[in-house]
C-alpha positions as CSV (number, residue, x, y, z in Angstrom):
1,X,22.0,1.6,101.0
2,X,21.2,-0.5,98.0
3,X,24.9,-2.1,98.0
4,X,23.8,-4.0,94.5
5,X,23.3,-0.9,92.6
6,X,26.4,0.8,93.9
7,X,28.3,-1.9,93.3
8,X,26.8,-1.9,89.7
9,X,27.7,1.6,89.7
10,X,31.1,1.6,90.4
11,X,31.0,-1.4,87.8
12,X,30.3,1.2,85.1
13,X,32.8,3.8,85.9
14,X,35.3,1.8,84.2
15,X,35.5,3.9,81.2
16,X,36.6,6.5,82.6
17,X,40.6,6.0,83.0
18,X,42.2,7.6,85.8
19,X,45.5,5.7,85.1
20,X,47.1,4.1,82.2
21,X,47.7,1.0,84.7
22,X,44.4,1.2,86.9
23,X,43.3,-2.0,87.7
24,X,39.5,-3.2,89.1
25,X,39.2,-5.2,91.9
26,X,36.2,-7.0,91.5
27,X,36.3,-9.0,95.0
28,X,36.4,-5.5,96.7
29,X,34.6,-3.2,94.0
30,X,37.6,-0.8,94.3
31,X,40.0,0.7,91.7
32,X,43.9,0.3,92.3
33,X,46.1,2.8,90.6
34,X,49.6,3.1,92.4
35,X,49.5,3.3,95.8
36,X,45.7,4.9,95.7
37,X,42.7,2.4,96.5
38,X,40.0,4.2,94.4
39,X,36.0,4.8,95.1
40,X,35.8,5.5,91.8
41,X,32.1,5.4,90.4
42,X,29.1,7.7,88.7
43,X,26.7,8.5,90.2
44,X,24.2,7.9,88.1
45,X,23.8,6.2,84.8
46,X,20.9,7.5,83.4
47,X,22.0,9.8,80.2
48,X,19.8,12.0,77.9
49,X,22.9,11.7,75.8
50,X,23.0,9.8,72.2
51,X,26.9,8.8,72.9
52,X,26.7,5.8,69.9
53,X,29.6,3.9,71.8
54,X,28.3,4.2,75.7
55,X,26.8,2.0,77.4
56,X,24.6,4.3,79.9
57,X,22.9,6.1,76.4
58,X,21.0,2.8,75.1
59,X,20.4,0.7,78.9
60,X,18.3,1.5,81.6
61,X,19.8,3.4,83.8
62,X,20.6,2.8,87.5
63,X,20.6,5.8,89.7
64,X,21.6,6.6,93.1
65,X,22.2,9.9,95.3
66,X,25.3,12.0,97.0
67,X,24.5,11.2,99.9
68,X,24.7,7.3,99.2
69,X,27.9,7.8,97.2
70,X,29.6,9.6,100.2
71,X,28.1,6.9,103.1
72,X,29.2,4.2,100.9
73,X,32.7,6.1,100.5
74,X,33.1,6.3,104.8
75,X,31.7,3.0,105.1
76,X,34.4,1.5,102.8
77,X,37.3,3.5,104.7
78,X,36.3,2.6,108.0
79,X,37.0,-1.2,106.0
80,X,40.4,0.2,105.0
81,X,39.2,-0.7,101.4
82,X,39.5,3.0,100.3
83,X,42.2,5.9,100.2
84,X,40.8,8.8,97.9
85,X,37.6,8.8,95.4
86,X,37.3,9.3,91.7
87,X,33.4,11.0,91.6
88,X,31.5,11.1,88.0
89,X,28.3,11.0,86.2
90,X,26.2,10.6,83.6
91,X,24.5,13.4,81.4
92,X,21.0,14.4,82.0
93,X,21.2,18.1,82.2
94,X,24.9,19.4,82.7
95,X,24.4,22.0,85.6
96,X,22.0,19.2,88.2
97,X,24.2,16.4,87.1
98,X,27.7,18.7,88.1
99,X,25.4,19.4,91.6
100,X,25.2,15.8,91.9
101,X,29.1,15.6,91.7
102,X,30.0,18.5,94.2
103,X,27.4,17.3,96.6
104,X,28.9,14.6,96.9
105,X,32.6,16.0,96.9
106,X,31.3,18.1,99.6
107,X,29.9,15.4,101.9
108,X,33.2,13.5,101.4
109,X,35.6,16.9,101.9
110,X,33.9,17.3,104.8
111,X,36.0,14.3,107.2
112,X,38.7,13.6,104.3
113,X,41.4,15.7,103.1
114,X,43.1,12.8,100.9
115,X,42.9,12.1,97.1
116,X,39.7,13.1,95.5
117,X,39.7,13.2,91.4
118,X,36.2,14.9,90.1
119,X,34.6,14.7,86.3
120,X,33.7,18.1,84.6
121,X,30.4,18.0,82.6
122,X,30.6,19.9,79.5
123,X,28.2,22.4,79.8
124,X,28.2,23.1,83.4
125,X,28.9,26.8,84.7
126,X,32.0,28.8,85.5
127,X,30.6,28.5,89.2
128,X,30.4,25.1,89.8
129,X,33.8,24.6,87.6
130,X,35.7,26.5,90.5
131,X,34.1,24.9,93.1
132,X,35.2,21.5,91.6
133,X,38.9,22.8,91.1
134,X,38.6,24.0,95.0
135,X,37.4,20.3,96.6
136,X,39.7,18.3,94.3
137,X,43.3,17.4,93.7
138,X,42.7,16.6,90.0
139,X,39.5,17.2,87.9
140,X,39.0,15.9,83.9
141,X,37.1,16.2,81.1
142,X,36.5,13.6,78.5
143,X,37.6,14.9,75.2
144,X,36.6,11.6,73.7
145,X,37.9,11.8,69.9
146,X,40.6,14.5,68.4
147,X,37.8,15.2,66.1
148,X,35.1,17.6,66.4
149,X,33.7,16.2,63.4
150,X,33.8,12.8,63.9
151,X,32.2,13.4,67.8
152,X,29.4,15.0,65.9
153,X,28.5,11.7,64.1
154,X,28.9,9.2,67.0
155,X,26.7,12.1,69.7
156,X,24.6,14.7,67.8
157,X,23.9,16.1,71.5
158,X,27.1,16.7,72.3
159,X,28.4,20.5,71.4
160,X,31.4,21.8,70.1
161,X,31.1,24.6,71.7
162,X,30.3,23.2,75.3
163,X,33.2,21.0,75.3
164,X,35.7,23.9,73.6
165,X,34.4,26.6,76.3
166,X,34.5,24.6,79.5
167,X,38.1,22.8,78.3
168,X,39.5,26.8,78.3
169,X,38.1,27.7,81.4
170,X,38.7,24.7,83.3
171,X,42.2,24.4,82.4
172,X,43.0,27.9,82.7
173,X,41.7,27.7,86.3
174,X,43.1,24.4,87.6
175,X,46.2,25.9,86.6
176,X,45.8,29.4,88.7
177,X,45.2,26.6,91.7
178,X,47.6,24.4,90.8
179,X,45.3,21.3,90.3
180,X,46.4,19.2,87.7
181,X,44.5,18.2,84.6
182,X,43.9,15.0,82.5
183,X,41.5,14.5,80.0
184,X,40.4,11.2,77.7
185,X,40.6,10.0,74.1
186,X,39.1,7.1,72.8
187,X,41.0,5.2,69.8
188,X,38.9,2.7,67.6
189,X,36.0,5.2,66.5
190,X,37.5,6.2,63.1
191,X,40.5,8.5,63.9
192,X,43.9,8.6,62.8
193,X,47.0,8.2,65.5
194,X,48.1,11.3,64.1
195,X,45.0,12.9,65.4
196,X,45.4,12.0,68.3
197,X,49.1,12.6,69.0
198,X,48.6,16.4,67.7
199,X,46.0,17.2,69.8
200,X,47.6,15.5,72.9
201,X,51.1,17.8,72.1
202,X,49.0,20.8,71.8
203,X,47.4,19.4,75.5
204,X,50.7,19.0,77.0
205,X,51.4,22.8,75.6
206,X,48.4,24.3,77.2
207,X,49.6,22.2,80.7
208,X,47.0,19.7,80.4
209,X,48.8,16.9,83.1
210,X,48.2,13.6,81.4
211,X,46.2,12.7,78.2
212,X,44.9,9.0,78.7
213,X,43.6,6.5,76.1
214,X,41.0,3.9,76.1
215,X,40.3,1.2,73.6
216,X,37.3,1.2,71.7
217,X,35.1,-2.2,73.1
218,X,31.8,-2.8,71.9
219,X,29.2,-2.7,74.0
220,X,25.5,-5.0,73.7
221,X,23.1,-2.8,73.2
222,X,24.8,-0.3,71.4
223,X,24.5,1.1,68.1
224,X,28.1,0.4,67.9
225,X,28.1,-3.7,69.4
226,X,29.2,-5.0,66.4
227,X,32.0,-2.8,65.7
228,X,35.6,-4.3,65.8
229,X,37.1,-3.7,69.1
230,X,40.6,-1.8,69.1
231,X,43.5,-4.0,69.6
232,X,45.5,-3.5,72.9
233,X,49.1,-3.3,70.4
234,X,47.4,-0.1,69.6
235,X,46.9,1.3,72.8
236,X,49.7,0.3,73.9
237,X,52.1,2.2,71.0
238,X,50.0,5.0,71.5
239,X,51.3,5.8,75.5
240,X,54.8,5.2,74.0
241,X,54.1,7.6,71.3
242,X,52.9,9.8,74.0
243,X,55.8,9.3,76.5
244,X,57.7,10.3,73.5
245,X,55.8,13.6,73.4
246,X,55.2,14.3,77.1
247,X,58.6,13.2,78.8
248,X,61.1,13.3,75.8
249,X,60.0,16.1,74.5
250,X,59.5,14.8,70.7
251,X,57.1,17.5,68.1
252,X,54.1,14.7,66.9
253,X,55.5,15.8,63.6
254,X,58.4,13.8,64.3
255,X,56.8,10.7,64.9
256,X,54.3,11.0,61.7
257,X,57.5,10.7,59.8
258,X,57.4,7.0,60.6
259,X,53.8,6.5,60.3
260,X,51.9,4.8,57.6
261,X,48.5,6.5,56.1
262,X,48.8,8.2,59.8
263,X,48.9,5.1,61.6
264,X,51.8,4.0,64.0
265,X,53.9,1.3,63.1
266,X,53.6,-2.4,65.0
267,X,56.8,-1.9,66.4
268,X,58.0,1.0,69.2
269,X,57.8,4.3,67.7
270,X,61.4,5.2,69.8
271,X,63.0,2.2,67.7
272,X,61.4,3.2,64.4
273,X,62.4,6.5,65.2
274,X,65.9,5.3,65.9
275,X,66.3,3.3,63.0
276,X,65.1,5.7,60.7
277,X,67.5,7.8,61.7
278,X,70.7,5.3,61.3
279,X,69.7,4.1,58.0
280,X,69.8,7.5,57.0
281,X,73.4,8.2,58.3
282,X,71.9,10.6,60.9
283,X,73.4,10.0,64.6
284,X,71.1,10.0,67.3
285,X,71.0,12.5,70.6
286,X,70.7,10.5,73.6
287,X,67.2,11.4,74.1
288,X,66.8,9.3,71.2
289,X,68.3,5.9,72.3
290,X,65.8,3.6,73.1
291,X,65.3,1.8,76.0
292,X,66.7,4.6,77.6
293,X,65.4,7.5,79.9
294,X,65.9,11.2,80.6
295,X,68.6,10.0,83.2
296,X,70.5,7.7,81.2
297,X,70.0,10.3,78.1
298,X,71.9,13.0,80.6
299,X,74.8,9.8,81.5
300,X,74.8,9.5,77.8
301,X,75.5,12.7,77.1
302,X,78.1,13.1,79.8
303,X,80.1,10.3,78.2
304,X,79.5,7.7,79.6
305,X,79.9,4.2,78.2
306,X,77.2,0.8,78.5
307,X,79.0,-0.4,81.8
308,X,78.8,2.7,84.0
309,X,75.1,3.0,82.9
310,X,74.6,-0.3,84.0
311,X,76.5,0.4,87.3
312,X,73.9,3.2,87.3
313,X,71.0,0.5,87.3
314,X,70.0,0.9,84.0
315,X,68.9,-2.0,81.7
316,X,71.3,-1.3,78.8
317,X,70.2,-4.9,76.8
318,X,68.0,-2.6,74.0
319,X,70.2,0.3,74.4
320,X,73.0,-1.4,73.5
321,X,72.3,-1.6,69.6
322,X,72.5,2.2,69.5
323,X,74.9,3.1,71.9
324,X,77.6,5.3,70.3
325,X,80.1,3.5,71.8
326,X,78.6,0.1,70.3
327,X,80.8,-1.0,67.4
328,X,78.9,-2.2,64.0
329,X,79.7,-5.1,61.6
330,X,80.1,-2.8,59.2
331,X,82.8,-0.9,61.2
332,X,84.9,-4.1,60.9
333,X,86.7,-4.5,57.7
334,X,88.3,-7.8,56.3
């Protein structure tokens, strides 16, 4: 094994986001999420794609094989390095580079029955779709922007059609074997938040497990390496505006009511929310209180004041301005 190139490899996997809070380790070439120590790599990045943001469309590309994907994967559990694998790969044709991926799902399947996360090619068949959903816990798809359109100006080889078809089938099987499902959006490529936040609540309707976001970064080499990289406040509102979505329950029409030009505001979008709602002389259900969960919502709701949720281990220091039990300056008269 050519440990250099692997290791270069698993370098350029970081794209693909397998957790909002996934972390590289560069001293062991490993990817924490959790309690999972990740393998996560491609397997190859040479692409016959025009992606104009990615890196492995405009560099030479370094390749490797299954095999040496799943050697390297047992050689770095023997080390204890490793718990479960995240397995993808660049686009050269859709069908041999999905072979690529199950090959080496297969090899690792063989002595491992823990985690094992495996990339969808848009474009592949029905076949080799199943066959993914059977080796793996989770598989994804990289949607890459809300908007069909826009995709079509930053990757003229990338079709509508492939990435529509194999989302419906793969999502519709993962969910007959109950594998869960994530899929990818980048932010910084010309879309709205509002974009983004409809298509992840019609996601979360069709059982899609987790929508993740990356930040735009320019990339030397690129067509794109002197675009403006995407801030992290961004990203960061986004997952709350998500949460807001995907745990609370909130419609994205909701949140685009305090949106500007269909941008998020700087601050949370549960506090905007929340304030918007006071100013107007609306009252707020406890889902709605900020800095406060489903469980303190249902504490809420069962009466209870600041003190017992803080006996319940809550933080109540941003709840506490919206409590309903919180009295007001202007409650107070002179």
């Amino acid at each position: 094994m050519e440990l250099g190139k692997l290791y270069r490899l698993i370098q350029l996997s970081s794209y693909d986001v397998c957790h909002e809070r996934c972390v590289y380790d560069p001293l062991r070439h490993i990817y924490r999420s959790g309690n999972l120590r990740l393998l996560k790599t491609v397997i190859s990045s040479s692409c016959s794609y025009d992606c104009l943001y990615c890196h492995n469309a405009w560099n030479r590309g370094v390749n490797s094989s299954p095999e040496e994907i799943a050697r390297l994967f047992f050689l770095m559990r023997e080390r204890g390095l490793v718990n479960g694998a995240f397995l993808s790969n660049s686009i050269r044709d859709p069908e041999r580079s999905m072979d690529d991926i199950l090959r080496a799902g297969e090899m690792i399947r063989e002595n491992f029955r823990g985690y094992m996360h495996l990339k969808i090619i848009p474009g592949c068949s029905r076949d080799q779709i199943r066959h993914a959903v059977e080796l793996a816990n989770r598989v994804s798809l990289n949607l890459e922007s809300p908007s069909r359109s826009l995709l079509s100006e930053l990757c003229s080889t990338k079709s509508k059609s492939d990435f529509s078809r194999t989302l419906r089938f793969v999502m519709k099987y993962a969910r007959k074997m109950g594998v869960s499902f994530t899929t990818q959006l980048i932010a910084g490529l010309g879309e709205k938040d509002s974009q983004i936040l409809r298509v992840a609540g019609r996601l979360y309707g069709m059982g899609v497990k987790r929508v993740y976001y990356s930040a735009f970064r320019p990339i030397s080499g690129t067509p794109l390496e002197n675009r403006r990289p995407e801030s992290r406040r961004r990203l960061v509102n986004l997952y709350r505006a998500d949460a807001l979505i995907r745990v609370y329950g909130f419609d994205p029409s909701e949140i685009e009511k305090v949106m500007e030009d269909g941008f998020l505001p700087r601050e949370d979008p549960k506090v905007a929310l929340a304030l918007r709602k006071l100013e107007r002389g609306e009252k707020l259900s406890p889902i709605e209180v900020p800095g406060i969960g489903v469980k303190g919502a249902s504490l809420i709701a069962s009466s209870s004041d600041l003190a017992a949720l803080k006996r319940a281990g809550f933080s109540v220091k941003r709840a506490s301005a919206f409590h309903p039990s919180q009295r007001r300056i202007g409650d107070f008269t002179s």
